[in-house]
Structure formats: structure tokens, C-alpha cells
N, C-alpha and C positions, 0 to 999 in steps of 0.2 A: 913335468916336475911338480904340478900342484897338485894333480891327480895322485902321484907318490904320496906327498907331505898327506893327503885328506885319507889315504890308506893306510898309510903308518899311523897317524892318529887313532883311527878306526880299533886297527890290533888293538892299540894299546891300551883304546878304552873295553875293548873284548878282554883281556888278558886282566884290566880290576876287575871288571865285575865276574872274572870266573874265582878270582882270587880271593875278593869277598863272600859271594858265594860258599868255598870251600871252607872259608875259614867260619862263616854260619852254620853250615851243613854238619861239621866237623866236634863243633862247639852244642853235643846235646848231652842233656843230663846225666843219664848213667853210660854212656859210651859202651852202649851192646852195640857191636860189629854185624855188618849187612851179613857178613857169613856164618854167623852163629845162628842168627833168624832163617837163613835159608834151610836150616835142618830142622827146623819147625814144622810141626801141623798146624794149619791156622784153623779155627774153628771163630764164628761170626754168632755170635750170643744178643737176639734181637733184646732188647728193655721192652720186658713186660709186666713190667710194675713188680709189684714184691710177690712173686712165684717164681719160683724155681722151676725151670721146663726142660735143661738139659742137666743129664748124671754120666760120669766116667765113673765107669767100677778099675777099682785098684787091679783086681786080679787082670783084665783085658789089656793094660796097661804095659807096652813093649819097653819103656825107657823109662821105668822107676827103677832108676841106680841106688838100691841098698845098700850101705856100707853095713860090716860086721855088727853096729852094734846099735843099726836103727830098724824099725817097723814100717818107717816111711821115711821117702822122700822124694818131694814134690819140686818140680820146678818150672815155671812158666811164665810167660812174659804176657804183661795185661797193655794193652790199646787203648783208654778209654778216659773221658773229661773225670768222670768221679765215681764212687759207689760199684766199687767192683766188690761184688760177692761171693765170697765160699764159702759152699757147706761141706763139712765132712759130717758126713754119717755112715750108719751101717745099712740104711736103705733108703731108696730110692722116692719114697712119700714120706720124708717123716711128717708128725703132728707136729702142730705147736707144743706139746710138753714134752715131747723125746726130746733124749739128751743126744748134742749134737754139738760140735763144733763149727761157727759162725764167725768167719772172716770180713768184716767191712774194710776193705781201703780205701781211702779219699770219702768219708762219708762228711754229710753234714756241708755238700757244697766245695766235694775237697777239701778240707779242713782237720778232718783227725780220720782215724782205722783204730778199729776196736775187736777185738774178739768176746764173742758172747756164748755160753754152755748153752742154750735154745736160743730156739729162732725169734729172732725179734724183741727180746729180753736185754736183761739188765748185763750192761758191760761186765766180764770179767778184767780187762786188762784196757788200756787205751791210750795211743801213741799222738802225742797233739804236733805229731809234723805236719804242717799245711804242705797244698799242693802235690803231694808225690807221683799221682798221677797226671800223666796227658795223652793228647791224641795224636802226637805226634812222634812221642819218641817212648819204645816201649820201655814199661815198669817192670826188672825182674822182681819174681814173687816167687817166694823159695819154702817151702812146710817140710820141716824135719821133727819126727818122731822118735823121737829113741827107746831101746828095750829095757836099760839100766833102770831109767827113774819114770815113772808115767808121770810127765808132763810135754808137751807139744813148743816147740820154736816156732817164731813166724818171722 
């Protein structure tokens, strides 16, 4: 009988801590689904200080879903404490004075995202939402282009 009572006990403290658990697990910031990520490429981008050492070309690109009346559109989900980087350009070195579109998210310690027309230059635009990124729960990041007006969404 006691051995009963110290195993029902046992469940029941099994049964909160999965419940907590789920309800932690459950409870993350943008609620992107394990099954959405599973149709993922994942690709692992070591931090090498400020160079650029990996480039996807647009054209090799299997799942850039164009609508009618975009040039682009990007979608991806970022992994990472801060300072995720995109460059869009039209090649694969550019200089510092090509013109280029320059994605920061979570810059500045996680603290703001900015886009910049060069690399390393002066903000054109800048979102002062803290935090957005983490390492735990990924960040979707969506770049749509449109054909109508040349200006770039982010």
C-alpha cells in the first residue's frame, strides 16, 4: 500500500513537470511549428568578424516563390543571439562603395536592425525593436521585392 501511495505520487509529480515543461516549450516567441523547420535547409554560418564568406545566388535558388508582381522573395528563419547579416548584391565580392543592400538584425547587442545601401555605412532605415533575435527559437526573416515601385520590404 505505501509502495502504491510513493508511486502515484511519483506519476503525478511526472505528469507536472511534463505539463510545465509543454507549456514552456509551447510558449516561444514567434510560434514557427517543428514541421515547418523540418522543410528547411539548414546552413551553419561560423562568425567571422565582419566578412562575408558565404553567397546564395538567386538564380540556384529552388524555393524562391515569386508572386506576379515581385522580383524577390526571400524567406528564412535566423538562429542566433544577435547581428545577423544580409547582403543583397549583384555579386559575390562586392567593395565597400558598391551599392548593395545591407540587412542587420539584432545589431548593436540585439537592440535595433537597420538596413544600409553599402556595407558598413550610414543607416538608411532602422527598427529600434530590441531583442528580436534568439538562440533558441528561430526568427522568421522574410525580403520581398516588388516589380511595381523599386523599393525592397524587410
Amino acid at each position: 500500500m505505501h509502495l502504491y501511495r510513493l508511486c502515484n505520487n511519483f506519476s503525478v509529480a511526472i505528469c507536472t513537470i511534463t505539463l510545465l515543461f509543454l507549456q514552456l516549450s509551447a510558449a516561444n516567441k514567434y510560434n514557427v511549428p517543428l514541421a515547418q523547420m523540418d522543410t528547411c535547409k539548414e546552413f551553419r554560418i561560423a562568425n567571422t568578424g565582419y566578412a562575408y564568406t558565404q553567397f546564395f545566388h538567386l538564380h540556384k535558388l529552388t524555393n524562391n516563390k515569386v508572386n506576379a508582381n515581385e522580383r524577390l522573395h526571400l524567406k528564412f528563419y535566423v538562429l542566433a543571439p544577435m547581428d545577423a547579416h544580409i547582403l543583397l548584391s549583384t555579386n559575390d565580392r562586392p567593395l565597400s562603395r558598391d551599392r548593395v543592400y545591407e540587412v542587420v538584425i539584432g545589431a548593436g547587442q540585439n537592440s535595433f536592425s537597420s538596413i544600409r545601401s553599402r556595407m558598413a555605412s550610414m543607416r538608411v532605415s532602422t527598427s529600434t525593436m530590441a531583442n528580436i533575435l534568439t538562440m533558441y527559437d528561430p526568427t522568421p526573416i522574410e525580403i520581398i521585392q516588388t516589380k511595381v515601385r523599386k523599393s525592397t520590404y524587410v
